[in-house]
C-alpha positions as CSV (number, residue, x, y, z in Angstrom):
1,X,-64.3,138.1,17.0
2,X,-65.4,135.1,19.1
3,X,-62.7,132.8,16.7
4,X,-59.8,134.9,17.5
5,X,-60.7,135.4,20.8
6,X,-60.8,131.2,21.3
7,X,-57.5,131.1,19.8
8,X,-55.6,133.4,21.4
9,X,-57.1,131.7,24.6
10,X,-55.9,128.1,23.6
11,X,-52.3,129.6,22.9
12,X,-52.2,131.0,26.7
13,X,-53.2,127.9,27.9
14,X,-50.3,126.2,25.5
15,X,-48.2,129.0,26.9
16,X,-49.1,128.5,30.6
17,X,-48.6,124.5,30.6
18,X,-45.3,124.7,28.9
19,X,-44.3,127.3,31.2
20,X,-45.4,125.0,34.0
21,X,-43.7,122.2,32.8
22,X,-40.1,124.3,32.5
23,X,-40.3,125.3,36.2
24,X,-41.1,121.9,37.0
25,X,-38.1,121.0,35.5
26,X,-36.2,123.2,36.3
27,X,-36.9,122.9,39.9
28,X,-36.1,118.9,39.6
29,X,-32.2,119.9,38.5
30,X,-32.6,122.1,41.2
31,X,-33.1,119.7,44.4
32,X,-31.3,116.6,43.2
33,X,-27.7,116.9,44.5
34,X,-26.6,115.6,41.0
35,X,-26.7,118.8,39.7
36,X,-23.3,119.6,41.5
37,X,-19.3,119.0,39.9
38,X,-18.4,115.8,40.3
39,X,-15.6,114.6,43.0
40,X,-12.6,113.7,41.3
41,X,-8.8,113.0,42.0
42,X,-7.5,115.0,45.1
43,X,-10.6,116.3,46.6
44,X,-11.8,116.0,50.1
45,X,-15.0,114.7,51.8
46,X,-15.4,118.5,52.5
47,X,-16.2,119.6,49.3
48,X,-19.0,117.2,49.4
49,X,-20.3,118.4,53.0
50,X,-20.0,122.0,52.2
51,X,-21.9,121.0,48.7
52,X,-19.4,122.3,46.3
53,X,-19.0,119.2,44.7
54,X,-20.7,115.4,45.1
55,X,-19.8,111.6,44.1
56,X,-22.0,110.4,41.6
57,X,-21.1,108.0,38.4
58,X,-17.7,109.0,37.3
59,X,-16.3,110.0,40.0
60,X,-12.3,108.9,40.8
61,X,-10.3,109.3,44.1
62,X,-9.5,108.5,47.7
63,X,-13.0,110.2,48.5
64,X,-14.7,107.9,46.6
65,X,-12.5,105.1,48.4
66,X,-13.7,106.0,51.9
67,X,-17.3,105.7,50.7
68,X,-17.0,102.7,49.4
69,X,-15.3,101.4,52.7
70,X,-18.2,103.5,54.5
71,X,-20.8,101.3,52.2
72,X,-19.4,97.9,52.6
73,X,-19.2,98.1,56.4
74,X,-22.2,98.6,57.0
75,X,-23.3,96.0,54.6
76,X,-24.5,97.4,51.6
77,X,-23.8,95.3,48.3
78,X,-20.9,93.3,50.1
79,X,-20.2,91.0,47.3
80,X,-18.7,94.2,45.5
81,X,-16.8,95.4,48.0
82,X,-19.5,98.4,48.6
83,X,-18.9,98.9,45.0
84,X,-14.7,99.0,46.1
85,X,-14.8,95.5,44.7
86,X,-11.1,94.9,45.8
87,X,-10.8,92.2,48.6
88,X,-9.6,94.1,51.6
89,X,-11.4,97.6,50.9
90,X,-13.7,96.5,53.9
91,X,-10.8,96.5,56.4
92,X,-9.0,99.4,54.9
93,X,-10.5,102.2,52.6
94,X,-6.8,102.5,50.7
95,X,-7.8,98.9,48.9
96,X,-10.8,100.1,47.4
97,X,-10.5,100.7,43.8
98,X,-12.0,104.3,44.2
99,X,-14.0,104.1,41.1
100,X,-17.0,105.4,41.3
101,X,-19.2,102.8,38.7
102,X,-21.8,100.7,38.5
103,X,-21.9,98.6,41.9
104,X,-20.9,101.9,43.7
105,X,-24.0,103.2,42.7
106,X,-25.7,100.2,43.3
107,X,-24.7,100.2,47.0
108,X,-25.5,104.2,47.4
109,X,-28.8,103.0,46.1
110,X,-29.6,100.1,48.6
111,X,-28.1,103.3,51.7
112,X,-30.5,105.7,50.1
113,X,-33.8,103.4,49.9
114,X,-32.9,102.1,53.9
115,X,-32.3,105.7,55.2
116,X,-35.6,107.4,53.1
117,X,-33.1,109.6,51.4
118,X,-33.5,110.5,47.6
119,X,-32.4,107.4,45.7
120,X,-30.5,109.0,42.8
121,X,-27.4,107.1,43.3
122,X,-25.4,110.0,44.0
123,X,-23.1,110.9,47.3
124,X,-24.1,114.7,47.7
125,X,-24.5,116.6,51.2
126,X,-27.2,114.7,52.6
127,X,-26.8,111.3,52.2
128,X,-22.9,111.5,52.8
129,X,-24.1,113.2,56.5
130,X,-26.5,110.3,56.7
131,X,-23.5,108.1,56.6
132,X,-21.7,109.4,59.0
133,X,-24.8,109.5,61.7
134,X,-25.4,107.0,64.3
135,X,-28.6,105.7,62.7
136,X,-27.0,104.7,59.6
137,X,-26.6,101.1,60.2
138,X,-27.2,98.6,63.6
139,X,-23.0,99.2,63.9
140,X,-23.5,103.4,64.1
141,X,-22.1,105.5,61.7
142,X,-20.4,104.1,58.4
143,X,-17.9,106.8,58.1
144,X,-16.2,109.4,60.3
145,X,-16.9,112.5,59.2
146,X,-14.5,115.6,59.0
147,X,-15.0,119.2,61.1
148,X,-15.3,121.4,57.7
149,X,-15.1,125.1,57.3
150,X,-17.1,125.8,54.5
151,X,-16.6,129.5,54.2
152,X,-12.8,128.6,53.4
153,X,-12.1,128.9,50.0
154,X,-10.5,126.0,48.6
155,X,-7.4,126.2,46.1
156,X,-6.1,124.1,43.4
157,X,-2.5,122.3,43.8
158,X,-1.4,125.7,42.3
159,X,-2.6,127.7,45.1
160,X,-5.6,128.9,42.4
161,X,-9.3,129.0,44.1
162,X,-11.2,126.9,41.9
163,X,-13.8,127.4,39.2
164,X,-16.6,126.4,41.5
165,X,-15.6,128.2,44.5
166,X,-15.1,131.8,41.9
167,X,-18.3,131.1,40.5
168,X,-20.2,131.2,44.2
169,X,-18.4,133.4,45.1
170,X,-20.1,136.0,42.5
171,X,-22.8,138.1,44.2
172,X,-24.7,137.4,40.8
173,X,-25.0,133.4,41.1
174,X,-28.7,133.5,42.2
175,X,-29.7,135.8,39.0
176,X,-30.1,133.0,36.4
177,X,-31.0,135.7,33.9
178,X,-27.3,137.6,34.4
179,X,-25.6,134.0,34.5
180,X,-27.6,133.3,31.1
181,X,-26.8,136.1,29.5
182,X,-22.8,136.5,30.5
183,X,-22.4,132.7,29.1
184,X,-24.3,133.4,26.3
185,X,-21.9,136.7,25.5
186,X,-18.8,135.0,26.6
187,X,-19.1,131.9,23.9
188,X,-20.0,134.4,21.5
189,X,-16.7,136.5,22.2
190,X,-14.6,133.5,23.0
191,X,-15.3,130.9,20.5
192,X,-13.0,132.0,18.0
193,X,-10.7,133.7,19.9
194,X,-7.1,132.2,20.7
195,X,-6.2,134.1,23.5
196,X,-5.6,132.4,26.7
197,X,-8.2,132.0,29.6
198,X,-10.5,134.1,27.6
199,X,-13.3,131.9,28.7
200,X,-12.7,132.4,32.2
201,X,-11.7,136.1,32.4
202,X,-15.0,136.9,30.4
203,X,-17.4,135.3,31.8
204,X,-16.4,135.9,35.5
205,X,-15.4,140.4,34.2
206,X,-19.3,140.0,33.3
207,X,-20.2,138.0,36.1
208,X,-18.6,140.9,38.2
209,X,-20.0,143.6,36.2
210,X,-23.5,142.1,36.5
211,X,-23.9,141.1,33.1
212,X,-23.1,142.1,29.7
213,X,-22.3,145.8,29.8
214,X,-25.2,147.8,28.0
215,X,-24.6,150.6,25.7
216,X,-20.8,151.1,24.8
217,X,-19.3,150.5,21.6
218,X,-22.4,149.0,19.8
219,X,-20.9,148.9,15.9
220,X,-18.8,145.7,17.4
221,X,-21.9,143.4,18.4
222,X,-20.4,140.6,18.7
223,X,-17.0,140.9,16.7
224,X,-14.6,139.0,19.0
225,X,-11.3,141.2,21.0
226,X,-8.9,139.0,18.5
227,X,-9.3,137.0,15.3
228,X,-6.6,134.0,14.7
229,X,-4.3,134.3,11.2
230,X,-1.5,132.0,12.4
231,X,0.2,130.5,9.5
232,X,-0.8,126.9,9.0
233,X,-2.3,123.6,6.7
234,X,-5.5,124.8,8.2
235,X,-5.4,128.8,7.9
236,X,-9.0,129.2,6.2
237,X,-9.8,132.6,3.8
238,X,-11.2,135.4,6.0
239,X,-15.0,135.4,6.2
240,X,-16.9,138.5,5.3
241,X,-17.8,138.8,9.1
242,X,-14.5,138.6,9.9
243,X,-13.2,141.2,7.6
244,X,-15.7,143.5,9.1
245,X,-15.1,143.3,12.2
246,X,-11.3,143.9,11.1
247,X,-11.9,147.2,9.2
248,X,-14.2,148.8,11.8
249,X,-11.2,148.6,14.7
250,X,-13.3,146.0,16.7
251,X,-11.1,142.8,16.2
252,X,-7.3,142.6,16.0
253,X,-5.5,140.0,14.4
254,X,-3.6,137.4,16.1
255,X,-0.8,136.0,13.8
């Protein structure tokens, strides 16, 4: 009794220092504004200040061009430009080569470790307002920063709102569990389906719905709403999984 009673002891303390270490983790992803989309191609300094996206290694675009001019004025890695690198993108934020690499990073860096900020190398909320405040550098602010309404819901260049604006915009986006499980169901469902957008519209119907609908039709599991037999080189035999979710009504065929 006293053996099994050690052991089941040692396997909750296992249990409790992995589950320690998970949160800890977890809570590290959580805080570092890395963890956001990154700022590409016709975004604005708005969707960093309102925290939908941030500028971090990767990153393209005239926003990354002002923060590079924003770096180099106030003289942070001003052999590279702020990281812009192009002659000129001191004077004039349009010469920078708005490529958000190596030296960018480098000069976020040195702005981060002078301001006490986090030094991740990345441009999110905070260190972008840091920028723009009168104590970033002996010359004031590095950057003039725009008036923002964040409760506007910004659109693509087809007038769409955007995936990360329709996934906030869930009243389900601060139940981890719900988000878990609707991704989990929508790859299921979607990954070998052909029909358009099914990825979106599923996750973000269960997303709605507050997670994968319980009860219904359960003979269909995970049988996906179409199965693809489009005549090709590549058209592979039906597998037996496939077939039964054909005969029981769940799947239809797509030729």
């Amino acid at each position: 009794m006293r053996k099994s009673y050690s052991k089941i002891r040692h396997i909750q303390e296992a249990n409790k220092k992995l589950e320690e270490r998970i949160i800890q983790e977890s809570l590290k992803s959580l805080i570092t504004e890395a963890t956001l989309p990154n700022i590409q191609e016709g975004d604005e300094l708005c969707d960093i200040l309102c925290e939908r996206k941030q500028a971090k290694f990767g990153a393209n675009g005239d926003v990354v061009k002002k923060i590079q001019n924003a770096l180099v004025k106030c003289g942070f890695n001003v052999e590279k430009e702020g990281g812009g690198i192009n002659k000129g993108c001191k004077e004039d934020w349009t010469k920078c080569d708005g490529k958000f690499r190596k030296e960018t990073a480098k000069a976020v860096k040195e702005f981060q470790e002078t301001m006490k900020l986090t030094v991740d190398g990345s441009v999110g909320k905070k260190t972008l307002t840091a920028l723009g405040s009168q104590n970033a550098s002996p010359i004031g602010g590095c950057i003039q920063l725009p008036q923002c309404d964040c409760n506007e819901k910004p659109k693509d260049k087809e007038g769409r709102e955007d995936w990360w604006t329709l996934i906030n915009g869930s009243s389900q986006m601060n139940d981890c569990d719900t988000i878990n499980k609707c991704l989990y169901s929508t790859i299921i469902k979607c990954e070998r389906s052909q029909v358009s957008d099914c990825f979106s519209n599923t996750f973000f119907k269960c997303m709605k719905e507050g997670g994968p609908k319980k009860g219904g039709n359960k003979k269909c599991g995970d049988c996906p709403e179409y199965i693809n037999r489009m005549k090709g080189t590549n058209t592979k035999e039906l597998q037996a999984w496939e077939k039964d979710c054909i005969e029981s009504g769940c799947s239809k065929v797509a030729y």
